[in-house]
RODREN-65036 format. One record per residue (C-alpha): residue number from 0; x, y, z. Coordinates in nm, 4 decimals, decimal comma. Layout:
residues N
<NUM <X Y Z>>,
...
***
This chain:
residues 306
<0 <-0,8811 0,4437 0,6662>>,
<1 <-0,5648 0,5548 0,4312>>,
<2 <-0,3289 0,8328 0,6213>>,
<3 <-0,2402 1,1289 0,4301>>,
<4 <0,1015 1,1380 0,3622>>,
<5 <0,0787 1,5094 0,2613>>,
<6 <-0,1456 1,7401 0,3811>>,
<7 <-0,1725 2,0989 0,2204>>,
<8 <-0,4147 2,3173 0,3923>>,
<9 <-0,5460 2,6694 0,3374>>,
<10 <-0,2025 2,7450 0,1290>>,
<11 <-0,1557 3,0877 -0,0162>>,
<12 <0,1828 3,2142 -0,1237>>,
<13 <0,2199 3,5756 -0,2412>>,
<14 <0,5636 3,7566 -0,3533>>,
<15 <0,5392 4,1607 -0,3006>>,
<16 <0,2119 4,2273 -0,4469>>,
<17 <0,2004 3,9076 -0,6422>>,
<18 <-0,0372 3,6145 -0,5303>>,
<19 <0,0939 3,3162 -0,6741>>,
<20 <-0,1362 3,0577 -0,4773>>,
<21 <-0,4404 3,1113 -0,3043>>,
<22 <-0,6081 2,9567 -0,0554>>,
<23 <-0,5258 2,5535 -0,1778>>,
<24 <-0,6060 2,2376 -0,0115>>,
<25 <-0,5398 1,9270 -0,0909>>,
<26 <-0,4422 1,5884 0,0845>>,
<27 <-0,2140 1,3167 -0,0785>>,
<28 <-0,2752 0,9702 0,0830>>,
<29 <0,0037 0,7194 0,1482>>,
<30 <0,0644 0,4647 -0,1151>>,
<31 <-0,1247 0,6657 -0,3871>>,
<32 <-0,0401 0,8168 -0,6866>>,
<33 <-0,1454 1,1570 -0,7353>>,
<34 <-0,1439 1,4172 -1,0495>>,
<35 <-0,0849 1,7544 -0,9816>>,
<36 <-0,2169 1,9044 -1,2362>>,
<37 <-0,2436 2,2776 -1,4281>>,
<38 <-0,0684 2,5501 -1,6804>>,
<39 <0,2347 2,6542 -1,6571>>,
<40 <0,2559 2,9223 -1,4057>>,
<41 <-0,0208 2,8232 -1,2237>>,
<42 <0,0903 2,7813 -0,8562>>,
<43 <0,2818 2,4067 -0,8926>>,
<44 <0,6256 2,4328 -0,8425>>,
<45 <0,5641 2,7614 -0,5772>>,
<46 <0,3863 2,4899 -0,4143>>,
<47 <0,5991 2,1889 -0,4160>>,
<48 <0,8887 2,4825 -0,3154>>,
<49 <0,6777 2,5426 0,0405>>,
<50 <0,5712 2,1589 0,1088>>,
<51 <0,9803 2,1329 0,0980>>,
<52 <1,0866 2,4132 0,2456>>,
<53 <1,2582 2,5932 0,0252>>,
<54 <0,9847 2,8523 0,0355>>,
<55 <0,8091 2,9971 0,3453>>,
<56 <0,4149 3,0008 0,3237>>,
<57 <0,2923 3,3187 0,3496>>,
<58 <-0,0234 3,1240 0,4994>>,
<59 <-0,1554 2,7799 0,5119>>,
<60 <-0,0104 2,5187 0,6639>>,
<61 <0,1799 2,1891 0,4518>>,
<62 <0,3229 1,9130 0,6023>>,
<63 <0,4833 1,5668 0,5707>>,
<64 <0,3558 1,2906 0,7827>>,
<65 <0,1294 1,5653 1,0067>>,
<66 <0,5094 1,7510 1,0182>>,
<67 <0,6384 2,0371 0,8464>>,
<68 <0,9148 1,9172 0,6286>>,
<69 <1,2760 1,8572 0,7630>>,
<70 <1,6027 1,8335 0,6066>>,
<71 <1,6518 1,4699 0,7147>>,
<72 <1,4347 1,3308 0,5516>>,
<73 <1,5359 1,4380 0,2085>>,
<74 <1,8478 1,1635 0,2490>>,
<75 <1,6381 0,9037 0,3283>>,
<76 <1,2774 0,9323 0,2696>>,
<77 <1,2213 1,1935 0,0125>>,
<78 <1,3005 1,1319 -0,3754>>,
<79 <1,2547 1,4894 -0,5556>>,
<80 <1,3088 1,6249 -0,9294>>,
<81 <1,2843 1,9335 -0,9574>>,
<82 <1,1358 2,1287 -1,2028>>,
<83 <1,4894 2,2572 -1,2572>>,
<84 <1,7699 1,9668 -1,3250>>,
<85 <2,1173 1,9741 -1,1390>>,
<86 <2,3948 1,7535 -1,1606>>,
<87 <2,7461 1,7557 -1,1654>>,
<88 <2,7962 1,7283 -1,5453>>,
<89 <3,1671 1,6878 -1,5468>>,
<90 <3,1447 1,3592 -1,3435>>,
<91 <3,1281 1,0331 -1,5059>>,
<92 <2,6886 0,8787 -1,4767>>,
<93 <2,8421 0,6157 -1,2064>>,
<94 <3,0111 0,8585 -1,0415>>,
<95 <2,7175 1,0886 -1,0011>>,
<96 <2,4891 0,8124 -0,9575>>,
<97 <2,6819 0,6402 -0,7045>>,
<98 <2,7826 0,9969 -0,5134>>,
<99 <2,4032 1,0442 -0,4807>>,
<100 <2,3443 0,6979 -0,3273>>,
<101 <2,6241 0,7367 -0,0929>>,
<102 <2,4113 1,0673 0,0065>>,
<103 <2,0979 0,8722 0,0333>>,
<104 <2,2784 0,6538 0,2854>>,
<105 <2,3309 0,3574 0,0644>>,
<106 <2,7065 0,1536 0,1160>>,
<107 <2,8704 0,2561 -0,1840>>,
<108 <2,8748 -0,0668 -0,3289>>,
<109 <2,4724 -0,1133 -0,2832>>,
<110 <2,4916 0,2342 -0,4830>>,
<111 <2,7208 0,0948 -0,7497>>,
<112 <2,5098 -0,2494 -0,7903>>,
<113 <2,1578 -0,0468 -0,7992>>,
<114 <2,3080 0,2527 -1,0170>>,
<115 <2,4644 -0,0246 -1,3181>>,
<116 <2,1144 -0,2344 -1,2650>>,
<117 <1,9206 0,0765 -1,3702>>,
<118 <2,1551 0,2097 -1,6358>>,
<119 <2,1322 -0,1412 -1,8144>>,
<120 <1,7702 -0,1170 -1,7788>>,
<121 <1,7173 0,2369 -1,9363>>,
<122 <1,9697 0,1709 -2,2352>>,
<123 <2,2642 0,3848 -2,0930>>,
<124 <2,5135 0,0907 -1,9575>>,
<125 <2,7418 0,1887 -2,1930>>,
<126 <2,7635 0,5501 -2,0937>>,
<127 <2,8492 0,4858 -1,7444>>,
<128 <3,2207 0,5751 -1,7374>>,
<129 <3,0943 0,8967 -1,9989>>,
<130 <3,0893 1,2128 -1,8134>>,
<131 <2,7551 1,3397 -1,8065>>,
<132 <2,7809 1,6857 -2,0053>>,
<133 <2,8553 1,4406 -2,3358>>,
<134 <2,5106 1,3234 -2,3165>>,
<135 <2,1852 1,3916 -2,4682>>,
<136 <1,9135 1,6305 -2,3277>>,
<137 <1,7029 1,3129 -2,2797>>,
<138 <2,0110 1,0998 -2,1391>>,
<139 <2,0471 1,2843 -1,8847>>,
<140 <1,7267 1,2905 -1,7755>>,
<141 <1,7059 0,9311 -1,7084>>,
<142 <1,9888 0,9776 -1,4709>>,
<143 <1,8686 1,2370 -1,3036>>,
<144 <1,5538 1,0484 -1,2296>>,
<145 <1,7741 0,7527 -1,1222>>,
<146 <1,8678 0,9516 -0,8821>>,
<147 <1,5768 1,0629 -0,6974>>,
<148 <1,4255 0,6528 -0,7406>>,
<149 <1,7789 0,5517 -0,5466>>,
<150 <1,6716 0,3839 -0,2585>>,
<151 <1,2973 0,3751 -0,2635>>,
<152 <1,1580 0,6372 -0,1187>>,
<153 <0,8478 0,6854 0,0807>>,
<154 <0,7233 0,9731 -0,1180>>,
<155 <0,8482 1,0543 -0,4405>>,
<156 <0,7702 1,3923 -0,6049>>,
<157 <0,8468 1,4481 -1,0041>>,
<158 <0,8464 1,7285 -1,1838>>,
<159 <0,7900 1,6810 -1,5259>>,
<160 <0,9830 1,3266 -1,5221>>,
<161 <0,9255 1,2182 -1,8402>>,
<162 <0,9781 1,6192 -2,0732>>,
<163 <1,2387 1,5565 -2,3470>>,
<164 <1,1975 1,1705 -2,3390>>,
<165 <1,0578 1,0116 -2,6755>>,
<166 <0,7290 0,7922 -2,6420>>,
<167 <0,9226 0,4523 -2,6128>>,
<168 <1,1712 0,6085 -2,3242>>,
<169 <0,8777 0,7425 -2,1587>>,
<170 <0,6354 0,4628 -2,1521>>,
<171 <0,9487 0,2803 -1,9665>>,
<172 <0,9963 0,6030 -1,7281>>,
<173 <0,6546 0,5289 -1,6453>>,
<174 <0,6510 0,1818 -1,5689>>,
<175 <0,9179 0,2221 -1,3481>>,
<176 <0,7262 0,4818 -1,1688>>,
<177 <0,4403 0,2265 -1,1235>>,
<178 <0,6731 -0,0661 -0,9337>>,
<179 <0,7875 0,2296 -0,7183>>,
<180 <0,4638 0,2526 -0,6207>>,
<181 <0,3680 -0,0810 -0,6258>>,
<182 <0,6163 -0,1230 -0,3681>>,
<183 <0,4512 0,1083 -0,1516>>,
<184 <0,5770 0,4712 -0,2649>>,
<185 <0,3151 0,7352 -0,2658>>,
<186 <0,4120 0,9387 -0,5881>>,
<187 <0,2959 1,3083 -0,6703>>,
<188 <0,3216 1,3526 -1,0175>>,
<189 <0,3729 1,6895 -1,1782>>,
<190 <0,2968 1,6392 -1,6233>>,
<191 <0,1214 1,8110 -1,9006>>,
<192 <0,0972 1,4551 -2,0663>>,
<193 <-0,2370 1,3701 -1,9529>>,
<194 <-0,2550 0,9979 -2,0741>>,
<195 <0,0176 0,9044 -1,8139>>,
<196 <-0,2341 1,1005 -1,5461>>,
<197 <-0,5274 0,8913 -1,6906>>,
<198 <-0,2932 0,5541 -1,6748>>,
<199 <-0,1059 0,6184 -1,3215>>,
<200 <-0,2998 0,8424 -1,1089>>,
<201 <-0,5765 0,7358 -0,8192>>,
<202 <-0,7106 1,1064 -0,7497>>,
<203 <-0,5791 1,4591 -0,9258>>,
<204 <-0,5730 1,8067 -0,8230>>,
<205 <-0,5674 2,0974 -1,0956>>,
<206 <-0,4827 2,4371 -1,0339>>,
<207 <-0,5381 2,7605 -1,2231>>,
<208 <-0,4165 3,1196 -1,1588>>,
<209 <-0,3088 2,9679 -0,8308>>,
<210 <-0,6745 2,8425 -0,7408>>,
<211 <-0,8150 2,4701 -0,6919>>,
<212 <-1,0461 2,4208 -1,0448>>,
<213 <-1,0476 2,0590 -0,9674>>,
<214 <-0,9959 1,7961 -0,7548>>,
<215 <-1,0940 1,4239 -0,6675>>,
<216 <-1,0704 1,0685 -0,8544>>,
<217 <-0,9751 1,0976 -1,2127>>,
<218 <-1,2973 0,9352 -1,2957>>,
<219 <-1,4768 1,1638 -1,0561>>,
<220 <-1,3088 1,4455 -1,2247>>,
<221 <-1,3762 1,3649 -1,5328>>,
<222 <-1,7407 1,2892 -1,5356>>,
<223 <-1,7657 1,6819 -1,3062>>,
<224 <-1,6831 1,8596 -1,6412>>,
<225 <-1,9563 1,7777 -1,8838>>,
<226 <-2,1562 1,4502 -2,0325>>,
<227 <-2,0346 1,1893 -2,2037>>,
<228 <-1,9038 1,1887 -2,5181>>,
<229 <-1,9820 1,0247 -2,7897>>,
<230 <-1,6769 0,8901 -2,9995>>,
<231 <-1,7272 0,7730 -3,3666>>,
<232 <-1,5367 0,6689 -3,6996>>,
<233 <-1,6503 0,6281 -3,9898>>,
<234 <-1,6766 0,6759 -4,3987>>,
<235 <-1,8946 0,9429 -4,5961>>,
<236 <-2,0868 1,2305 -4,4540>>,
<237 <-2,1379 1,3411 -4,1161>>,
<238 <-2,4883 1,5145 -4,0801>>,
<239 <-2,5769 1,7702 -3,8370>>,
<240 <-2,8828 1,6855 -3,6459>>,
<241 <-2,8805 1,9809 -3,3822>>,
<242 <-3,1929 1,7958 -3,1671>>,
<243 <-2,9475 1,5034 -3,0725>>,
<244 <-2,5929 1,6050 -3,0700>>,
<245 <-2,3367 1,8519 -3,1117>>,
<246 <-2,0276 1,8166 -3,3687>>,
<247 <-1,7437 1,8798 -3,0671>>,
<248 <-1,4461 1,7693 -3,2818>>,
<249 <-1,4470 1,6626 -3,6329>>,
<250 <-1,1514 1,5012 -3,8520>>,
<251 <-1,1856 1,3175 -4,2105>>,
<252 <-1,2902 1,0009 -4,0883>>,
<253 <-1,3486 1,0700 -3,6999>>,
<254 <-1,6056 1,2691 -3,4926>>,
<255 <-1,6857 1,3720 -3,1166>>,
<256 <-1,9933 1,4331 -3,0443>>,
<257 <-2,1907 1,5564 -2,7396>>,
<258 <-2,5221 1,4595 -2,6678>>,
<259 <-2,8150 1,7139 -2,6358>>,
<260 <-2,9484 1,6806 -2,2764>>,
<261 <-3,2519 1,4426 -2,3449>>,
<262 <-3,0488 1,2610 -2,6003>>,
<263 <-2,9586 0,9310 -2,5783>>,
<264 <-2,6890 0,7048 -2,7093>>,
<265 <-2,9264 0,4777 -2,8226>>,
<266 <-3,1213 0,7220 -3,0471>>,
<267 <-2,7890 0,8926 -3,1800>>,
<268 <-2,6483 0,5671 -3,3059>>,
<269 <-3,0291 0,4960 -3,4658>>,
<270 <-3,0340 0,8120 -3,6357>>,
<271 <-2,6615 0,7822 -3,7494>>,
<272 <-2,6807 0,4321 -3,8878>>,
<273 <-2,9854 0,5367 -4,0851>>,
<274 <-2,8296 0,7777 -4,2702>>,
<275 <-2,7446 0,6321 -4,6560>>,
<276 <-2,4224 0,8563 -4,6756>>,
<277 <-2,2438 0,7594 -4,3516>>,
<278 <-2,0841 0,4092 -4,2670>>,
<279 <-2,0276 0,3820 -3,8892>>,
<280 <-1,7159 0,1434 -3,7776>>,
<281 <-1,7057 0,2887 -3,4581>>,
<282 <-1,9203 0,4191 -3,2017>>,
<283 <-1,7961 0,4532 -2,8356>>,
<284 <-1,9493 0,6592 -2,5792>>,
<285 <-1,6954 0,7805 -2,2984>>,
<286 <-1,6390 1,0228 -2,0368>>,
<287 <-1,4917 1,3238 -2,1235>>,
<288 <-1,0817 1,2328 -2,1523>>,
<289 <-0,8544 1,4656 -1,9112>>,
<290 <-0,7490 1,7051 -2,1721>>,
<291 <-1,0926 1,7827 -2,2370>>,
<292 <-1,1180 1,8499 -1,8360>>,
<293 <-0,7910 2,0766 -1,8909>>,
<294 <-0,9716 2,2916 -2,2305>>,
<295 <-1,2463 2,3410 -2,0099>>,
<296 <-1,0794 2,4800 -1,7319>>,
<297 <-0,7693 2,6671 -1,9414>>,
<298 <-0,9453 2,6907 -2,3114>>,
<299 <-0,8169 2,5885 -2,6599>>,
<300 <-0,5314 2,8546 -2,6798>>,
<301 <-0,3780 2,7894 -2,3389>>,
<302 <-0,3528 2,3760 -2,4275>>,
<303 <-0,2302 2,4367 -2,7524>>,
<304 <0,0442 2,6153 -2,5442>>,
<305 <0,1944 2,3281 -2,3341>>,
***
């Protein structure tokens, strides 16, 4: 059996009047990674603040390895972005990066080999004598998660990782996420970019208003909020046939439907592919995707929102 390497139980944090999170639960297991999931303002970072101590719980009980979290372990153990970025901006990149793994407890010259090895790898080698307030928004967020990857931790938390980065910079964010896993980190991911849940995470939690909504495998999670869905492009006309299926999302040349509750696939794609006006060139039935999960839960205005 996997050990948890976190272990949030019966969690509630309230400020003056103001619950925040109520009653959560939730285990992470070792060597997994896992999406924590929800709005913004719903209970995350408050959370992640009490698993690390920077908040006391005002109930509940969160721990690290069946221990409440200490200090130590942040230099050694523990690789955390917060949801708010620090670093010393008028430092050169190597010098921050290098200060950082000196911190971690790396020799400063395994700090200095590791910190040029990733800067070459994320495009920024030639920014590494460049103090760090000259670069971009998105420059200096690769940095800053170089710095909480330094010295592969055991548990790696990440706030957001990949928010300013453009599709290409994040796709290789999140590779590098997965061989810090693969190497046996267990990763809790904080996003609102749902494909890189549905690509890198085992099991999810989601919170809203500061309350568990969901929580399990992504797959379980998914197929917990509704049937399948029924995917389809095409050219011409898309009738309405209320008996079989409901119109769920409609664009000029692709569809979702649902399926009524005695309707199959089989008869949906028989009625469709008899209709004169309508030439099918794909039909896919799926389960429903994780930002359908989070309209359920949150509705259309709140994810238009993130």
């Amino acid at each position: 059996m996997t050990a948890n390497h976190v272990s949030i139980s019966h969690f509630s944090m309230a400020f003056g009047r103001k619950k925040v999170v109520d009653d959560l639960s939730f285990e992470v297991k070792k060597g997994e990674v896992f999406g924590f999931l929800g709005a913004n303002g719903s209970g995350k970072t408050t959370t992640l603040r009490a698993l690390l101590g920077i908040y006391e719980p005002s109930a509940g009980q969160l721990l690290i390895n069946g221990k409440r979290y200490q200090t130590h372990l942040a230099s050694r153990k523990l690789g955390y972005l917060p949801e708010e970025r620090g670093l010393y901006k008028k430092e050169t990149v190597l010098d921050i990066m290098v200060y950082f793994g000196m911190l971690k407890q790396m020799s400063r010259q395994a700090a200095r080999n590791w910190s040029l090895e990733y800067l070459e790898r994320v495009g920024l080698s030639d920014k590494a004598k460049i103090k760090l307030e000259k670069l971009s928004g998105g420059q200096q967020q690769k940095v800053q998660l170089g710095v909480t990857m330094m010295n592969n931790p055991e548990l790696l938390i990440l706030d957001e990782p990949t928010k300013g980065l453009d599709p290409v910079n994040r796709r290789l964010l999140m590779d590098m996420v997965e061989e810090q896993n693969t190497g046996g980190t267990t990763v809790i991911l904080v996003t609102h970019q749902m494909e890189e849940v549905e690509r890198l995470c085992d099991r999810i939690v989601m919170l809203k208003d500061g309350k568990q909504r969901a929580y399990g495998t992504t797959d379980g999670v998914r197929s917990s909020f509704g049937s399948d869905i029924i995917a389809l492009r095409f050219d011409g006309k898309l009738p309405a046939n209320e008996n079989l299926y409901a119109i769920h999302k409609q664009l000029p040349h692709y569809a979702e439907l649902k399926p009524r509750e005695h309707a199959t696939p089989h008869a949906i794609l028989q009625a469709l592919t008899s209709e004169p006006a309508l030439e099918l060139s794909l039909f896919e039935v799926r389960k429903p995707s994780l930002d359908d999960v989070f309209i359920n839960i949150y509705g259309e205005s709140a994810s238009k929102g993130q």
